[in-house]
N, C-alpha and C positions, 0 to 999 in steps of 0.2 A: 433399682432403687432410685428414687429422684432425689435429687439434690434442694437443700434449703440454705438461699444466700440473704441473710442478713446485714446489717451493720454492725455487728460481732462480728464479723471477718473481716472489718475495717477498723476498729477498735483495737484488737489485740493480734497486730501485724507480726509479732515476733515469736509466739507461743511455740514454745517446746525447741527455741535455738536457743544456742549457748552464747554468752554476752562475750565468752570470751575470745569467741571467732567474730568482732565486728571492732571496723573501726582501724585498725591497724594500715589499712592504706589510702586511709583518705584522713590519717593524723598530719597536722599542720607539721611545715618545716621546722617552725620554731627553734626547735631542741637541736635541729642538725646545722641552721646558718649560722654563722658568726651574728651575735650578738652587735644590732645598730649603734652605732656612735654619731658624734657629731662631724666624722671624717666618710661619714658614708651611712647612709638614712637608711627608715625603714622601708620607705616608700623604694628605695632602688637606686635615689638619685645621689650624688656626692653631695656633700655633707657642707655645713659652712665652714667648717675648718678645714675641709679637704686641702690636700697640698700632693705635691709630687715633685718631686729631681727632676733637675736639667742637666745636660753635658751638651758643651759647643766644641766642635771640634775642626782644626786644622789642620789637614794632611796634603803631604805630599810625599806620593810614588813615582816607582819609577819600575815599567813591565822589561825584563828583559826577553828578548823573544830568539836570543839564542839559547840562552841553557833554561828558559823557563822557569825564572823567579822570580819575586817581588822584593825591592828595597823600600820602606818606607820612614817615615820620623811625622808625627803627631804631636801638637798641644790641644789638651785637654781642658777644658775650663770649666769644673763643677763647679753647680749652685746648689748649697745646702738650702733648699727651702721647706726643710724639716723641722718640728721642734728639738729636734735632739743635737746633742751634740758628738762631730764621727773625729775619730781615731785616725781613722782608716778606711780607705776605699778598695771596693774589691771592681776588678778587671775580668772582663773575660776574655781568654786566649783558644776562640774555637782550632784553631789549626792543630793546636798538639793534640787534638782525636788521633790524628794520622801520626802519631811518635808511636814507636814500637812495641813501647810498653803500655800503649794508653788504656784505661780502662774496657775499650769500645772491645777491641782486641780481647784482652785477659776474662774478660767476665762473659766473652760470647758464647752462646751452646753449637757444637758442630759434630759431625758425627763422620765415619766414614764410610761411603757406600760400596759395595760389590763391584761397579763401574762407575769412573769417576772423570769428570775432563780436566784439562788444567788448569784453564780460569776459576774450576770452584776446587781444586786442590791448592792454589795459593792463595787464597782466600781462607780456607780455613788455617795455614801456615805462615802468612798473614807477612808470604816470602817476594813483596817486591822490594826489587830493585829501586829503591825511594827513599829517601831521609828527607822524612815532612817534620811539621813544627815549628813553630816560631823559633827562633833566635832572637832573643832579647839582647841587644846593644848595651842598651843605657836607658834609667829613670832615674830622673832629674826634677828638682822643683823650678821654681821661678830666677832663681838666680846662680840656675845652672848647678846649684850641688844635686849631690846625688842624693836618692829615696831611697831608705830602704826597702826591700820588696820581699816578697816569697811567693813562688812560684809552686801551687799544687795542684798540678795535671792542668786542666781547661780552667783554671781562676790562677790569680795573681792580687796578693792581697797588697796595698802601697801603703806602709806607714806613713805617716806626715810626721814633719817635724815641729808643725804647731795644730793643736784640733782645732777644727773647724765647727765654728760655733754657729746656730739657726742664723738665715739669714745672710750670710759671708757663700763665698765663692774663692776657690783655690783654682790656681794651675799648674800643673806638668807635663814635663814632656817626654816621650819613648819614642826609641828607634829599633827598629828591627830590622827581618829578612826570613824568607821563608822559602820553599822550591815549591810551585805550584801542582797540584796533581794530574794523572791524567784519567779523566773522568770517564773513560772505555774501562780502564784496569780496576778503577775504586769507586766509580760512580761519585757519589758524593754530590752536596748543592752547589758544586761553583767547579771551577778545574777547568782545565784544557781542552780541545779536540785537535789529534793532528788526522790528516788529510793527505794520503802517503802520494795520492794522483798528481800533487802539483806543489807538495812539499811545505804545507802550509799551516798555522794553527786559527784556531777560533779558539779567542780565550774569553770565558764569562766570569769574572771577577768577583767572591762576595765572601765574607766572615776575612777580610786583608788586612783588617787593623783590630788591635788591640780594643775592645769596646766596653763603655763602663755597664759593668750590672746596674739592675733598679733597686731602689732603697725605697719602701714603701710604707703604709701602717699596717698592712697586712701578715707579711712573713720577715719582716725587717729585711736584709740584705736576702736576694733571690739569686744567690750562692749556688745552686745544685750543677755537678759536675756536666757538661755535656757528654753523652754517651750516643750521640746518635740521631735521635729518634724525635726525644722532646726538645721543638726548636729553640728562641731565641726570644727574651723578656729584657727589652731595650727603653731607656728613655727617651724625649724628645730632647731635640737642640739644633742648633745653625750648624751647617755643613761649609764649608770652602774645601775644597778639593783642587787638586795640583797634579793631574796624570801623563806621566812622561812617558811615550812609546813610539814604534818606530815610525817616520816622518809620513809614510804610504798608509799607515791604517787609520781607519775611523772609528771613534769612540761613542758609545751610547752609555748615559751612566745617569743615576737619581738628581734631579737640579736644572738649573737652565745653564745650556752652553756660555757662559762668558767674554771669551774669547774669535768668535768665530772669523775675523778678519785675520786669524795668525791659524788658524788649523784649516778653513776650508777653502775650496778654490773662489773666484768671481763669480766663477758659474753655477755653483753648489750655494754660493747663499745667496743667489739670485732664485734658485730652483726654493729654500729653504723657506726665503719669504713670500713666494709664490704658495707654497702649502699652506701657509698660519692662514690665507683666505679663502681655501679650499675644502670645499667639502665633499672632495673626491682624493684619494691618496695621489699624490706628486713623488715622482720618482729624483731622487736626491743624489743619489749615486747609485748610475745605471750597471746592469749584468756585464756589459762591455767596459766598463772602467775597471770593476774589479776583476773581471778577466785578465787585464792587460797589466795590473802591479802584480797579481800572482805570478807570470809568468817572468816579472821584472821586479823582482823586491829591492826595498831599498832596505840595505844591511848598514847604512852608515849612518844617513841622517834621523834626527830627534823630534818631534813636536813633544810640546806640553798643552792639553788643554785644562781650560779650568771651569769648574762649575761649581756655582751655588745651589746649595739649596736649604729652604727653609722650615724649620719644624717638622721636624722628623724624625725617624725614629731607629733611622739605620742608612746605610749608602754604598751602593753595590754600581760595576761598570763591565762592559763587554767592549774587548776591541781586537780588532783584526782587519788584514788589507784586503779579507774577501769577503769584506761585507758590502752588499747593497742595500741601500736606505731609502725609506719611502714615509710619507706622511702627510696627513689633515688635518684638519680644525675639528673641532666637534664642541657645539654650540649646548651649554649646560646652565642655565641660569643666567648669571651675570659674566661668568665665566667663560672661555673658549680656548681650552688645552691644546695641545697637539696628541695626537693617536701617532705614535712610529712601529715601522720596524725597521731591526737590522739583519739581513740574513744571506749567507752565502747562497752561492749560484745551485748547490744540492739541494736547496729548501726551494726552489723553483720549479714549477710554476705554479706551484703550490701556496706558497707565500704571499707572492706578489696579489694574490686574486682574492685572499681572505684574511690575512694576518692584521693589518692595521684596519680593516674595514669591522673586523671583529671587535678589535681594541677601542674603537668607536662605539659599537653598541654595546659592549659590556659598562664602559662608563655609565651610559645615558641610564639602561637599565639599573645597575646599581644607584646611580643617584637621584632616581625617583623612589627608591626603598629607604633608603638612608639618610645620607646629606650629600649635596652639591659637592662634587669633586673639586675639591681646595689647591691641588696641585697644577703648574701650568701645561709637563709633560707625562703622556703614561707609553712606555715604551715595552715591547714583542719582542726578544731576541731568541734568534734558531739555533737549539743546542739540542744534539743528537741525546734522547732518551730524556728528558728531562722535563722536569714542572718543578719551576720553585721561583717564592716569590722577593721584591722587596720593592720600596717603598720609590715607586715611579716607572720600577724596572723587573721586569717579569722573563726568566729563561726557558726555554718553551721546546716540547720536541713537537716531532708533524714533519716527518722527512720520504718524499715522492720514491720510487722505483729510481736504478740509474738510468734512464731512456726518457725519463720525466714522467712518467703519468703516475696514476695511483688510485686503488682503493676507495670506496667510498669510507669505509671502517677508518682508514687513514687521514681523510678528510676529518670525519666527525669525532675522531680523537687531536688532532690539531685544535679547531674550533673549539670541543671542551675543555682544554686545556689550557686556553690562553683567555677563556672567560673565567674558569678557576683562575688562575694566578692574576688577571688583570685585576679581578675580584679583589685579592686580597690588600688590594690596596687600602680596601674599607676593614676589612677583618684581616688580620689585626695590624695594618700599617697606620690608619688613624685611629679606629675601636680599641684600643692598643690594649690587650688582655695578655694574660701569662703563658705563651705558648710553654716554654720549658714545664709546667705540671699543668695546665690542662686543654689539652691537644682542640680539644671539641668547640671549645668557643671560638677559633679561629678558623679549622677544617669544616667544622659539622653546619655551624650558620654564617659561612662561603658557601659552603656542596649545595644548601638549601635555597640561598639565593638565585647559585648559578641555575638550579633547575630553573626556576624562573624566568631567567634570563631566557634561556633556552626553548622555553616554550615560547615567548612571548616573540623573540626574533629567529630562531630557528626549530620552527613545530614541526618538520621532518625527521628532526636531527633523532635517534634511539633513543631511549630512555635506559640508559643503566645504572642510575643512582639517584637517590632524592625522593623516592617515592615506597609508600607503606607496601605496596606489591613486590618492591624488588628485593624488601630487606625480609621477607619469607626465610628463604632457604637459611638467614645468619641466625636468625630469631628461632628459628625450629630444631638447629643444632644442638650439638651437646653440652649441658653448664659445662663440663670441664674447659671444653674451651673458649669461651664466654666470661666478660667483664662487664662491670658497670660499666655505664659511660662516663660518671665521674671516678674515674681511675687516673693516678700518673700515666705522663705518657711513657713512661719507659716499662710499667707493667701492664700497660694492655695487650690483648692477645689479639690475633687478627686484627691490623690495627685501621688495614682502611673501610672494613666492616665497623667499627666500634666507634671510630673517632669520625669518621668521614660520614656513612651512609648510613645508619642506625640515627645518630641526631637530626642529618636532614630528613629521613621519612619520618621522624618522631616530628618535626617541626611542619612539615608539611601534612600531615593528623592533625596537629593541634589548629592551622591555620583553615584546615577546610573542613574538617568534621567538629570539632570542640569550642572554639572561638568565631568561626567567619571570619572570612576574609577583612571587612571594613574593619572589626575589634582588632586582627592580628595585625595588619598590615599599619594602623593607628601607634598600638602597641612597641612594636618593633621600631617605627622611625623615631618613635621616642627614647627609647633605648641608643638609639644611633646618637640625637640630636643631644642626650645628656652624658653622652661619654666620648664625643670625640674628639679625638687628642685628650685622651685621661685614659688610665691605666684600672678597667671594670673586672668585676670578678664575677662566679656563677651567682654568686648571691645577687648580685647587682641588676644582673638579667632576668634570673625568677623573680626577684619583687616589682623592677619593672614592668614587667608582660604582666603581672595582676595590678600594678599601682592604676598603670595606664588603661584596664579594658572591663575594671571592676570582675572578673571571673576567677574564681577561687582553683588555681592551676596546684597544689599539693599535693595533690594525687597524681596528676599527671607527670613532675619533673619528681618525685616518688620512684613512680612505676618504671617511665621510659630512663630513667637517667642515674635512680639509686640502685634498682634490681637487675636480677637477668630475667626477670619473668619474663614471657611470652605471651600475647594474645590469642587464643583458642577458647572461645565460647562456639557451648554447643547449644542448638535452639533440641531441648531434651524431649517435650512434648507440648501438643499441641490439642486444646480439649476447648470443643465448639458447643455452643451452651444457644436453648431461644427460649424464650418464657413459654412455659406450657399454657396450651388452648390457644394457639394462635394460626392452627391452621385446622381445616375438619379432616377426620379421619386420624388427629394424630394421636390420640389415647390409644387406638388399636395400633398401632407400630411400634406401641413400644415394647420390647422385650427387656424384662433384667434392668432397665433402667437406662438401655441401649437403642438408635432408631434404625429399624431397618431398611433396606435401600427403598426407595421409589422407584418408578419403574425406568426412570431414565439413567438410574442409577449416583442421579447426585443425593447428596446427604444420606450417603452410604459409606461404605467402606472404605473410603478412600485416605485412612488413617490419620484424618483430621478427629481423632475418638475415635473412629467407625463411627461415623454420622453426629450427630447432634444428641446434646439429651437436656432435659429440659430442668426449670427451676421456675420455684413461682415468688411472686414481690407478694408480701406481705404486710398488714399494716403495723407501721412503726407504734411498737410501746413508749407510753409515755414515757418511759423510765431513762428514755435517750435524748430524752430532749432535757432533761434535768430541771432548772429553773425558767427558763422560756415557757412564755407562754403562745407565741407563734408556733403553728406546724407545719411539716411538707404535705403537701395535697400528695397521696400517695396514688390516687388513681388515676391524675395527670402524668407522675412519673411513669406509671404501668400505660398508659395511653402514648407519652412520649418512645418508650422501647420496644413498642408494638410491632414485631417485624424486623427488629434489627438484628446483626446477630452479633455473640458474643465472645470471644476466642484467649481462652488462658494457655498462658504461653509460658511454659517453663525456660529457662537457662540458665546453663550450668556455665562458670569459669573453669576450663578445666588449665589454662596455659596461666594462672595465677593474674595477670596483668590487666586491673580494670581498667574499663572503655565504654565510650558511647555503643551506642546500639545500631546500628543503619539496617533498617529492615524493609524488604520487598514483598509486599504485598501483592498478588496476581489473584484475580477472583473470574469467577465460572464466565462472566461475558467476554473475558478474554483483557482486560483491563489491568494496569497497573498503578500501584503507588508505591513512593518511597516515605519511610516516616524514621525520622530519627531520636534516638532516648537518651538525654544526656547521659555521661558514667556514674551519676549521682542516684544510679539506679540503684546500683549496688550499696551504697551506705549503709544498710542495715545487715546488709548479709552477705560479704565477698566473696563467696562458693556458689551459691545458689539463689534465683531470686525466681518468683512467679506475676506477673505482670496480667490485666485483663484489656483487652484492646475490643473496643464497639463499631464495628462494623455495619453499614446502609446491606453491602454486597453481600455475598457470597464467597467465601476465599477457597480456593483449590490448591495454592502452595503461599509458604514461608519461607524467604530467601536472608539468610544473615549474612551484610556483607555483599552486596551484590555485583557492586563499582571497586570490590578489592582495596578500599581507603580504609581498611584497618589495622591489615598486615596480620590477619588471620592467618595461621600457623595450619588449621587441621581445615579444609574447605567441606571434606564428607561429610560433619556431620553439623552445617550450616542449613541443607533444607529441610523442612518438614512437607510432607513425607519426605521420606528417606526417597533415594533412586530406587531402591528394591521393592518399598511400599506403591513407588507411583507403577510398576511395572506388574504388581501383582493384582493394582487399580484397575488397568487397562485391561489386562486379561480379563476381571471381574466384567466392565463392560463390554465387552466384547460378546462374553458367556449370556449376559441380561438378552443384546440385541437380536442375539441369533435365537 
């Protein structure tokens, strides 16, 4: 039976769906962001009354490196640049995770297995030998009386004895003590390494003072207990720092060294300012010098060094007498930082050949996405199993075989690791977003960049994260274990699937299939350039990325960032159409309304239809043209199609999660094309949509998806024909020829 295509089947594109399956995933945010203010726009950008909290802080430690603990005493100097008026300021006390009774502990799930070793049998009995936690001395206002305080788990809330009204600024001060951990037995972001060959520690310093929480317009005081997982939502302020350890070791820590005629030798800061003009790493302190204090510690004398640093948002330090130190310049705008590292002689020679040369390009790379690296130092430091970041100073694992060599896998996990956390200088050390509830604007648009990075300065390196191909296998699992991406971070499931690699390949779609590159990469610096040093939220980001690149993105941070859907579209069928009478002999081929093979066997069976089947253009009723008194030359039309052919294309969503289309076209002379269908295909109908595509060629397959940039879940049933259909093709021709 031949088919009759009017414009009635343009006219009533929805006949016989139900209104009440559309529309639901391409519904505007509206309803779900916080409601704009004049503290934070619609557009994304901060508001004219935006405001945010400062804390300046002065401390001074002291490492002890016989029994492994920190003494310190801190003044605090908040600025309420709130309108409101505080009470009370809450404190964060990350160390007491590690008290015995701490939440991280009590609330943990553990089970026990049939054969068990003994590092995860005192792990789940939670039986070392360690009394961690602050010790709180004294809190004190300005004229040395004491504050009241209270102390619950990882906060400390500090009464004032006068409130502090918008605009005003208070100080106090605390002292404490803490016994550092050892980060073999409890891992953790900061701890110890001892070193039993030569009797030595590597200690990387970080969560050692007491730190104010942020007081924001968002969730007012960002109070939620530390349990682990969801990091640290810090303000900005001046640092002075005061670190006292033993006279042999050298320190790397957030700030510029102040001191360095009272901590280093003639010859180190002769070496030191030889590097600020190099743009090759300079060796600062050689393998041989720290060889020779390990083997000669000094157990008696002291150094203090001291650093500033400015506008920031946290302050972390690593020191020990087996570090070697190396560094360059790296030329960023107006600017020219120093790249360091510090790292023992077991990070050798491993380090020495990639570690500050990496801390180089990762700068440069991120601050041609962002903004120009604001900081004068970004420092590397070698700490066995570790990535974790903070603001100037990055702890880093990447440790060779004992004999020195190593791995290329060892290589290219070093390398990513220290472009992640160098990374995070911009997310969130300046971006400065709510790590403690939402992991993904820190992890997920870092992970995203770093691929970047990574391509752009090392295109060898493996690809295991950042891209819609790799996050297949998390997307295709099962909901039960599956979270949105906007989840807390203490209830995400799989978290470096959910938080890390699920946003960057969601951001890395959106930037090469949905936006392009020039809208995304526009988009994003603008994002950068209106939030740093402020304190952004998801809302801030979705409205940006559409304020800046006009693309209506609610569907997309919808799909990839509200739901667990999946992407799985199947190309369902495919029915090849040419207007009848356009070749001779073709009235006699048709059977049924179906064309039978030719004898070469094309526009045959090859389950594109089973061949072709025709339809005729007819002349438009006036009834369509309505009031108009122009018409379409209908026989131009039929003159213009003459020949070409015409391919309805069904597909089905079957993994729920709408998406552009990228489709592969391959036609009989052996020829390809790529053409891609915005997601706005689907708007009328999210299950099922049927689409007409006009073809010059001849097409022999339909390829969905063909470069893997969708993160298509089910690949079988992306060709048309199926593999079974081309294979029962082939034998058909085979059958013709012979």
């Amino acid at each position: 039976m031949k088919k009759l295509f009017t414009a009635l089947s343009m006219v009533f594109p929805l006949l016989g769906m139900s209104q009440g399956d559309y529309g639901k995933k391409f519904e505007q945010l509206e309803t779900i962001l916080p409601t704009p203010n004049t503290y934070r726009t619609a557009s994304g950008a901060p508001g004219k009354d935006y405001w945010q909290q400062r804390a300046d802080y002065e401390i001074e430690v002291e490492l002890n490196d016989i029994n492994q603990s920190i003494t310190g005493s801190e003044t605090i100097t908040y600025h309420n640049n709130s309108p409101d008026i505080l009470k009370y300021l809450w404190v964060q006390l990350d160390q007491n995770i590690r008290e015995k009774d701490s939440d991280k502990f009590t609330t943990g799930n553990s089970a026990i297995e049939p054969v068990m070793n003994g590092k995860s049998l005192l792990e789940i009995t939670n039986g070392y030998d360690y009394e961690g936690g602050y010790k709180i001395i004294s809190v004190k206002g300005t004229a040395g009386e004491d504050l009241p305080h209270v102390i619950n788990k990882t906060m400390m809330r500090v009464n004032l004895h006068v409130e502090l009204k918008p605009g005003e600024k208070t100080s106090f001060s605390i002292q404490w003590v803490y016994n550092i951990n050892d980060k073999m037995l409890d891992g953790g972001r900061s701890g110890y390494e001892f070193f039993p060959n030569d009797g030595n520690y590597v200690y990387a310093i970080a969560q050692f003072f007491p730190r104010m929480a942020v007081y924001d317009n968002v969730v007012g005081w960002q109070n939620k207990q530390f349990l682990g997982r969801g990091e640290f939502t810090l303000p900005f302020g001046d640092y002075k720092v005061k670190i006292t350890v033993p006279a042999d070791h050298i320190v790397g820590a957030t700030g510029l060294l102040q001191n360095p005629d009272e901590t280093l030798t003639n010859a180190q800061i002769s070496k030191f300012e030889q590097a600020k003009k190099s743009d090759k790493p300079v060796i600062i302190v050689s393998q041989e010098e720290a060889i020779k204090k390990e083997k000669n510690p000094d157990t008696k004398n002291k150094s203090t060094w001291i650093f500033k640093a400015d506008n920031v948002r946290d302050f972390a330090f690593a020191s020990s007498r087996k570090f070697i130190w190396d560094a360059q310049k790296v030329d960023i705008g107006n600017n020219a930082p120093l790249a360091m590292s510090f790292y023992p002689k077991e990070g050798n020679p491993l380090w020495e050949e990639y570690s500050t040369v990496t801390v180089a390009k990762t700068l440069i790379g991120y601050s041609k996405r962002t903004i120009d690296y604001p900081y004068p130092v970004a420092i590397s430091v070698h700490v066995a199993s570790a990535g974790m970041e903070y603001p100037m100073i990055c702890f880093n694992r990447g440790r060779p075989f004992e004999d020195g060599t190593y791995s290329s896998s060892i290589k290219w996990s070093m390398i990513g690791v220290i472009i992640h956390e160098v990374g995070h200088n911009f997310f969130p050390m300046i971006i400065n977003s709510d790590e403690r509830q939402w992991t993904w604007m820190d992890e997920g648009l870092n992970s995203f960049v770093q691929f970047l990075v990574e391509r752009e300065f090392y295109p060898d390196k493996p690809v295991t994260r950042g891209t819609p191909e790799t996050i297949v296998p998390y997307m295709k699992g099962g909901k039960d274990m599956i979270r949105p991406v906007m989840t807390n971070s203490e209830q995400i499931l799989q978290f470096g699937n959910n938080a890390y690699s699920k946003p960057a390949a969601a951001l890395n779609l959106l930037r090469n299939t949905v936006m392009g590159p020039d809208l995304f990469d526009y988009a994003l610096k603008e994002y950068a350039q209106r939030w740093a040093f402020k304190h952004p939220t998801p809302a801030d980001f979705f409205r940006t990325m559409e304020d800046a690149s006009a693309v209506d993105l609610d569907w997309f941070w919808r799909g990839w960032f509200y739901s667990t859907d999946n992407v799985d579209v199947s190309v369902e069928n495919v029915k090849w159409f040419r207007m009848a009478g356009m070749e001779p002999g073709f009235e006699k081929r048709m059977k049924s309304g179906k064309v039978t093979a030719n004898s070469d066997g094309t526009g045959a069976a090859n389950s594109l239809s089973n061949g072709f089947e025709e339809f005729k253009v007819i002349e438009t009723d006036t009834r369509f043209y309505r009031e108009f008194l122009n018409r379409v030359d209908d026989e131009d039309v039929i003159k213009k199609n003459t020949g070409k052919n015409f391919y309805e294309v069904t597909f089905k969503n079957i993994g729920g999660l709408v998406t552009p289309l990228v489709l592969e076209w391959t036609y009989a002379d052996g020829s390809v094309e790529i053409e891609k269908v915005p997601a706005e295909i689907w708007r009328y109908n999210e299950n099922e949509i049927t689409k007409v595509f006009t073809k010059e060629k001849q097409v022999i397959n339909l390829k969905l998806d063909p470069m893997n940039e969708l993160a298509d879940t089910e690949s079988s049933n992306n060709n048309f024909p199926r593999e079974e259909d081309k294979s029962r093709f082939e034998q058909f021709k085979n059958k013709t020829k012979n």
